[in-house]
C-alpha positions as CSV (number, residue, x, y, z in Angstrom):
1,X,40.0,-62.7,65.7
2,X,41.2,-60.0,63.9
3,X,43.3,-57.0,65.6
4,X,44.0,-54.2,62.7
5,X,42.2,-51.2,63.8
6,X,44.7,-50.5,66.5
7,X,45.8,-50.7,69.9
8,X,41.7,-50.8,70.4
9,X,41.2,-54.4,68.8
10,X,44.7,-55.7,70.2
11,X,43.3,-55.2,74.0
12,X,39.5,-56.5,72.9
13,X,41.5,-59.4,71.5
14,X,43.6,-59.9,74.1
15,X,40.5,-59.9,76.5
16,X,38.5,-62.3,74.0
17,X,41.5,-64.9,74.4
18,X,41.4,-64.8,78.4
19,X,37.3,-65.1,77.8
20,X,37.7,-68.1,76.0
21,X,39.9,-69.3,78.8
22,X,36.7,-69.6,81.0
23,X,34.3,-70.4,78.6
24,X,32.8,-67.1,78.4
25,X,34.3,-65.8,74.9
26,X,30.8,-65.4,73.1
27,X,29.7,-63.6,76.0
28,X,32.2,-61.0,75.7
29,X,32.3,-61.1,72.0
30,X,28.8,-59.9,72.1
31,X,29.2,-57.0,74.7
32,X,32.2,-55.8,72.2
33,X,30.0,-56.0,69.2
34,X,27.1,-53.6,71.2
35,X,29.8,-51.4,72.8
36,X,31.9,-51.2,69.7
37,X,33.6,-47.9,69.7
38,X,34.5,-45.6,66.3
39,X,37.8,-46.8,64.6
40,X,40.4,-45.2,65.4
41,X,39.1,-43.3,69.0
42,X,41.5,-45.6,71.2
43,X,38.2,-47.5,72.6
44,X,38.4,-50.6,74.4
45,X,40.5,-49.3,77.2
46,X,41.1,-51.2,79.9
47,X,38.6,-50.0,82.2
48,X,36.1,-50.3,79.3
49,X,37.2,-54.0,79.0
50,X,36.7,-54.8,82.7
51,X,33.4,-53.5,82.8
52,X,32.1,-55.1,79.6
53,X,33.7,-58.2,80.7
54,X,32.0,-57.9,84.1
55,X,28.8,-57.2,82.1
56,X,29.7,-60.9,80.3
57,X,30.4,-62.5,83.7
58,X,33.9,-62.4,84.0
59,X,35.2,-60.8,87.1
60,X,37.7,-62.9,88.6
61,X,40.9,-61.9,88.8
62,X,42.7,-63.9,86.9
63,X,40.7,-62.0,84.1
64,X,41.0,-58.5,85.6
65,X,45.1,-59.3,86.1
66,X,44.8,-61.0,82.3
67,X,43.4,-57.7,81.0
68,X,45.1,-55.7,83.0
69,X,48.7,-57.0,82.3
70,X,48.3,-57.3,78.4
71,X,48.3,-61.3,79.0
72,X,47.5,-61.9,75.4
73,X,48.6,-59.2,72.8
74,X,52.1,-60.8,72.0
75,X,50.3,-63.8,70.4
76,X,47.4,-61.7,69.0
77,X,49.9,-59.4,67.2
78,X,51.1,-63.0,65.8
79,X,48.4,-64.2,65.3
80,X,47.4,-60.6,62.8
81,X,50.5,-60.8,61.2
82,X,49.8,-64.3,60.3
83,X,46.9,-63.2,58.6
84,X,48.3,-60.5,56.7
85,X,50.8,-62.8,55.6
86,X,48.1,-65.0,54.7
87,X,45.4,-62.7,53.0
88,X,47.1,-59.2,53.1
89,X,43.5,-58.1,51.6
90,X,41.4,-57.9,54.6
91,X,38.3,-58.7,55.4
92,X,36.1,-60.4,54.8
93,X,38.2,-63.5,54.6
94,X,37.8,-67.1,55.3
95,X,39.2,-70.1,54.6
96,X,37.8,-73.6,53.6
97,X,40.3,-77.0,54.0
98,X,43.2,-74.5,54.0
99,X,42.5,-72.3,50.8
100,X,41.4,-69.0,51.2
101,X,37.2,-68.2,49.8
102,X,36.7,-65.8,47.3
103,X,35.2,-62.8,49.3
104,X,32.0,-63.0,47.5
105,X,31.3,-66.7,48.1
106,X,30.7,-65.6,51.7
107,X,27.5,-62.9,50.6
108,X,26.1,-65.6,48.2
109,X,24.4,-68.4,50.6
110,X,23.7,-70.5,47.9
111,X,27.1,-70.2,46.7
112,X,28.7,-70.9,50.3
113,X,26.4,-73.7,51.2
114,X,27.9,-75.3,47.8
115,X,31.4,-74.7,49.1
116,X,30.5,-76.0,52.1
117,X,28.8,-79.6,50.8
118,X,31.4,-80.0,48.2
């Protein structure tokens, strides 16, 4: 998970983390992906975050009090700045037995199914 377009990503994250608490973090991922607001607009409020986690099936309260309360975003803003420390590029990134891919190895399937078998 990735949080560096803004206050926006840190509370999808931050909800993401408590979805994965539950079992339910595809489920949400997916509602964020459709409801996926401009960069930059200060989406992903809160209220927009209970109801699209409602929409995934998450409305108990340990959710709504997790999203609520910002449960999460201390370790998500770790978590991003241990990625920037690691690949201050950006995405795409990814990383294969602890060395980062070259970007373009990720577009090229042939090329990543190699990577992947070696």
């Amino acid at each position: 998970m990735r949080s560096f377009l803004g206050p926006e990503s840190v509370r999808a994250d931050n909800a993401l983390a408590l979805a994965g608490e539950v079992g339910r973090f595809n489920e949400l991922r997916q509602e964020l992906f459709e409801a996926q607001p401009p960069e930059g607009t200060g989406g992903f409020t809160v209220e927009v975050l209970l109801e699209l986690g409602a929409q995934a099936g998450l409305t108990g309260s340990e959710f709504v009090a997790g999203v609520r309360e910002g449960r999460y975003e201390k370790w998500v803003l770790g978590q991003e700045a241990a990625f920037q420390n690691q690949d201050p590029q950006g995405t795409p990134a990814a990383w294969l037995d602890g060395k980062p891919l070259d970007a373009r190895v990720l577009f090229d399937g042939p090329a990543l199914e190699s990577r992947l078998r070696a």
